[in-house]
C-alpha positions as a Markdown table, in Angstrom:
| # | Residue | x | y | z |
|---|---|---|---|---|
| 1 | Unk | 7.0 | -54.2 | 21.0 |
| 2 | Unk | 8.7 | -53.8 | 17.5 |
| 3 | Unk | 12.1 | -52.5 | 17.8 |
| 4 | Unk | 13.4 | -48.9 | 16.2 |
| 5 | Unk | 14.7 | -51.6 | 13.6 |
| 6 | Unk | 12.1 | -53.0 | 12.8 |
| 7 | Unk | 9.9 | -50.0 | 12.5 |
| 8 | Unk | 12.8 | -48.2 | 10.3 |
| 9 | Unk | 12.3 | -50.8 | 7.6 |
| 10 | Unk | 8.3 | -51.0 | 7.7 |
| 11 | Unk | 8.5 | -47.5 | 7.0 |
| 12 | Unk | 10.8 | -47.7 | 4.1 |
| 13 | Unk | 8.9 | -50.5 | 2.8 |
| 14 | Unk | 5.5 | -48.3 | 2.8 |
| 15 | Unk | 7.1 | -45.9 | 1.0 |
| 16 | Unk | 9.0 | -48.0 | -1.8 |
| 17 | Unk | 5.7 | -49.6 | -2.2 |
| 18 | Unk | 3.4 | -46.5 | -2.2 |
| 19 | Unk | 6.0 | -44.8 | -4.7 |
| 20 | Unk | 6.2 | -47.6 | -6.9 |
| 21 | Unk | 2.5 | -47.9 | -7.4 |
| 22 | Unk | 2.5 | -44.6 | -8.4 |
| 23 | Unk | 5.4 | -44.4 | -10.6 |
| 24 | Unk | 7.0 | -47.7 | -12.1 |
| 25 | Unk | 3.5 | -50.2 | -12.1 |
| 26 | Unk | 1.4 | -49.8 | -15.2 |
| 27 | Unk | -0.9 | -52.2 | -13.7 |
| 28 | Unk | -4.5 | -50.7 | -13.7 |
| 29 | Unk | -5.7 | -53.3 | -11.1 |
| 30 | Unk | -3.1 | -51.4 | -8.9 |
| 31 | Unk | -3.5 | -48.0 | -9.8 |
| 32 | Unk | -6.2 | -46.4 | -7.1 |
| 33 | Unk | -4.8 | -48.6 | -4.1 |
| 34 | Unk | -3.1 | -47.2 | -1.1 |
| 35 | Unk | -0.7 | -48.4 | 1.2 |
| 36 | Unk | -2.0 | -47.8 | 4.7 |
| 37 | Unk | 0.6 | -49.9 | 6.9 |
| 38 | Unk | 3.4 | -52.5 | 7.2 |
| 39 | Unk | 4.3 | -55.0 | 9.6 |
| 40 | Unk | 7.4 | -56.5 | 9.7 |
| 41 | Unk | 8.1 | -59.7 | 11.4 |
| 42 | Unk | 11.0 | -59.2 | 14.2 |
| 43 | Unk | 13.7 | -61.1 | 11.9 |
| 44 | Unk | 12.9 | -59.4 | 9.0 |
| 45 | Unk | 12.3 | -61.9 | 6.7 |
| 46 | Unk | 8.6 | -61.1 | 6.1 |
| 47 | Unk | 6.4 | -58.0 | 5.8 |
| 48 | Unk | 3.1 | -57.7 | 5.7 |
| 49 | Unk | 1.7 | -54.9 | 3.4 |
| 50 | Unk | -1.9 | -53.6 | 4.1 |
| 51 | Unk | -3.9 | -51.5 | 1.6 |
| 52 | Unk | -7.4 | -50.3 | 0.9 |
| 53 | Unk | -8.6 | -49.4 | -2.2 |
| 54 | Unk | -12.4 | -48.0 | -2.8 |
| 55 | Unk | -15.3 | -50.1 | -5.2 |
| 56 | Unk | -16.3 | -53.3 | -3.2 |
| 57 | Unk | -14.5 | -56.3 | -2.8 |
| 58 | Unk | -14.3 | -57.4 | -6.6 |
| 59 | Unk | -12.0 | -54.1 | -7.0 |
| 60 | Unk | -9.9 | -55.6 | -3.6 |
| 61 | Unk | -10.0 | -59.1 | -4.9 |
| 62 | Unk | -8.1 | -57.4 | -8.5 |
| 63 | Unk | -5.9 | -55.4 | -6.4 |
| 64 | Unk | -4.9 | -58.4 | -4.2 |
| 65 | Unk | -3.4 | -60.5 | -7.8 |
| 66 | Unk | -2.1 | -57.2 | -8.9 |
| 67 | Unk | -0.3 | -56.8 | -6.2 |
| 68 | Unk | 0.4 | -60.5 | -5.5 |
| 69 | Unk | 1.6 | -60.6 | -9.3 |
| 70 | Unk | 4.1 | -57.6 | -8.7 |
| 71 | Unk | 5.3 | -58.4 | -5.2 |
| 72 | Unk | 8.9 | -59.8 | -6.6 |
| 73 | Unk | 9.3 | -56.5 | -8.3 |
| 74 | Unk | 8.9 | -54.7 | -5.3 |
| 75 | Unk | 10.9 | -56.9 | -3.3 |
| 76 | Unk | 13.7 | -56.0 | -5.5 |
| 77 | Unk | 13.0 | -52.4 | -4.7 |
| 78 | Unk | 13.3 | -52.4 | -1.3 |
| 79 | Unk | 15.8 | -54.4 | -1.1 |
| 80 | Unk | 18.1 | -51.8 | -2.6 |
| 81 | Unk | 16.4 | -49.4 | -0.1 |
| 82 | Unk | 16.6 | -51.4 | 2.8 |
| 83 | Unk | 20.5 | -52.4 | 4.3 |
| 84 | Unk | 19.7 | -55.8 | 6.0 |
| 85 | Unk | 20.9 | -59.4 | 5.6 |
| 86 | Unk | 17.5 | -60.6 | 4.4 |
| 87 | Unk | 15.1 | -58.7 | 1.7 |
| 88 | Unk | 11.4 | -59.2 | 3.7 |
| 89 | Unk | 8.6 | -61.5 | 1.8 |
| 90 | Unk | 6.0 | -59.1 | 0.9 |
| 91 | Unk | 2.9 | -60.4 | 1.6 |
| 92 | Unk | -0.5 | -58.6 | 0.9 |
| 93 | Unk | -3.4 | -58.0 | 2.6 |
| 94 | Unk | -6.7 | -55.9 | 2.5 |
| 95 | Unk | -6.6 | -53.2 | 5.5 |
| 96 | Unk | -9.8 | -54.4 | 7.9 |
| 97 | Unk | -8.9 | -52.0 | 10.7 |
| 98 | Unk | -10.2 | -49.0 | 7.8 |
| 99 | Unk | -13.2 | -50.6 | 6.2 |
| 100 | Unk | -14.5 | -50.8 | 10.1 |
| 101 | Unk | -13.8 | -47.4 | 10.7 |
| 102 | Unk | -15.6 | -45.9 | 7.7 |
| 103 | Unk | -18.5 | -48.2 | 8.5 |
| 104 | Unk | -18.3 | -46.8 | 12.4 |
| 105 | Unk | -18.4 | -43.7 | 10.7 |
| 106 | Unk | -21.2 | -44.2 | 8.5 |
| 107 | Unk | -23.8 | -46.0 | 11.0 |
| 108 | Unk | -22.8 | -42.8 | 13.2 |
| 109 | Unk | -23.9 | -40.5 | 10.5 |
| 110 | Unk | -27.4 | -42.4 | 10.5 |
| 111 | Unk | -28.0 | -42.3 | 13.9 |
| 112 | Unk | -27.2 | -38.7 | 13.9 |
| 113 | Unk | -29.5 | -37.9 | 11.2 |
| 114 | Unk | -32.5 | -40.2 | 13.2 |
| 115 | Unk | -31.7 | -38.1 | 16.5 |
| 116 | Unk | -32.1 | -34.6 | 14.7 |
| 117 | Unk | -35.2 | -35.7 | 13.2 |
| 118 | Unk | -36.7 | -37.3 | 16.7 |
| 119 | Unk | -35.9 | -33.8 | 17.9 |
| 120 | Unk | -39.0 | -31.4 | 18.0 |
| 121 | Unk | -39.1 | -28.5 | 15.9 |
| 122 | Unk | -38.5 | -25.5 | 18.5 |
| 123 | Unk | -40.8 | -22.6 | 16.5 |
| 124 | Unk | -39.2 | -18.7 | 16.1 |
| 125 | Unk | -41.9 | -17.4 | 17.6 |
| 126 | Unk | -41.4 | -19.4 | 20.9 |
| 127 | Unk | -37.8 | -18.6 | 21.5 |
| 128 | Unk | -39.3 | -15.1 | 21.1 |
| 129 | Unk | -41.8 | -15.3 | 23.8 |
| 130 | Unk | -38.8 | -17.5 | 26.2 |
| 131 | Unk | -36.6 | -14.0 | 25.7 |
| 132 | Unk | -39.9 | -11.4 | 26.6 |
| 133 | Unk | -40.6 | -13.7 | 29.8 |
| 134 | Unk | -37.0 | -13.2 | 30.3 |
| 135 | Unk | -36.8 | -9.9 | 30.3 |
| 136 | Unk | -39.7 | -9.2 | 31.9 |
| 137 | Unk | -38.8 | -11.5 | 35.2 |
| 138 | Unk | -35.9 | -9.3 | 34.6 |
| 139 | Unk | -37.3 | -6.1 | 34.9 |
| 140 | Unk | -39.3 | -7.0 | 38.0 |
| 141 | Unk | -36.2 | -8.2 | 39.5 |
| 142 | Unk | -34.5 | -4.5 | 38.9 |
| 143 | Unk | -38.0 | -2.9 | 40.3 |
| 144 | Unk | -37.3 | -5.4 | 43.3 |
| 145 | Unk | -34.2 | -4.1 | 44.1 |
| 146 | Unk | -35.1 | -0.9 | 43.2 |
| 147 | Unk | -37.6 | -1.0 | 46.2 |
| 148 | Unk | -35.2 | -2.6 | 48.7 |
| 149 | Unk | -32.8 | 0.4 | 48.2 |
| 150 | Unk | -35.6 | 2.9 | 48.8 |
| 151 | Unk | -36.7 | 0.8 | 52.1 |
| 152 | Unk | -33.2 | 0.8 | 53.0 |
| 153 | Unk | -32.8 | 4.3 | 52.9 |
């Protein structure tokens, strides 16, 4: 289990990342990419960054040099954030865990849309007739009782 410490500095590190994309990097293989976690190893000295970034792999493979090209810059930048003996060695990597989860999410979809059009078409006029049988069982039932009380009586 990481340690409070530990989990202090991936935090800062996400941010200082995440802001400097947006702010300080002009880099336009970098510019749609978001940071979605850190890890950082239990001495410090290394971090991983994941990210995701949306257009296919070629748009990944761009953001992965971008970001491999700008890594010492940021490394200066959280080292003025982060008070710790040793600056972590950003290393970057392409977020797995949410390219499976939008594809869970999109062969979900399709076999939602292939259930509801396995499912027969239930007409107007038959929930119509369901609700007079209804009513009519209920009415009988009322006469029924209606019967009983007299008989009782």
């Amino acid at each position: 289990m990481a340690s409070r410490r530990t989990l202090k500095a991936a935090q800062a590190i996400r941010e200082v990342v995440a802001t400097s994309l947006l702010t300080d990097l002009k880099d336009p293989r970098v510019e749609t990419t978001t940071i979605t976690k850190v890890e950082v190893s239990a001495d410090m000295r290394n971090a991983k960054v994941f990210f995701m970034i949306r257009g296919g792999e070629a748009k990944e493979r761009l953001a992965l040099k971008g970001l491999q090209s700008a890594a010492g810059y940021l490394q200066q930048k959280c080292a003025r954030r982060i008070d710790a003996r040793y600056t972590p060695k950003l290393s970057f990597e392409v977020d797995e865990g949410v390219k499976n989860q939008l594809e869970v999410l999109r062969i979900l979809a399709e076999e939602r849309r292939a259930k509801e059009a396995a499912e027969p078409e239930i007409d107007e006029d038959d929930e119509f007739e369901e609700e007079e049988e209804w009513e009519e069982d209920e009415n009988e039932a009322d006469e029924d009782d209606a019967d009983d009380s007299k008989a009782n009586d």
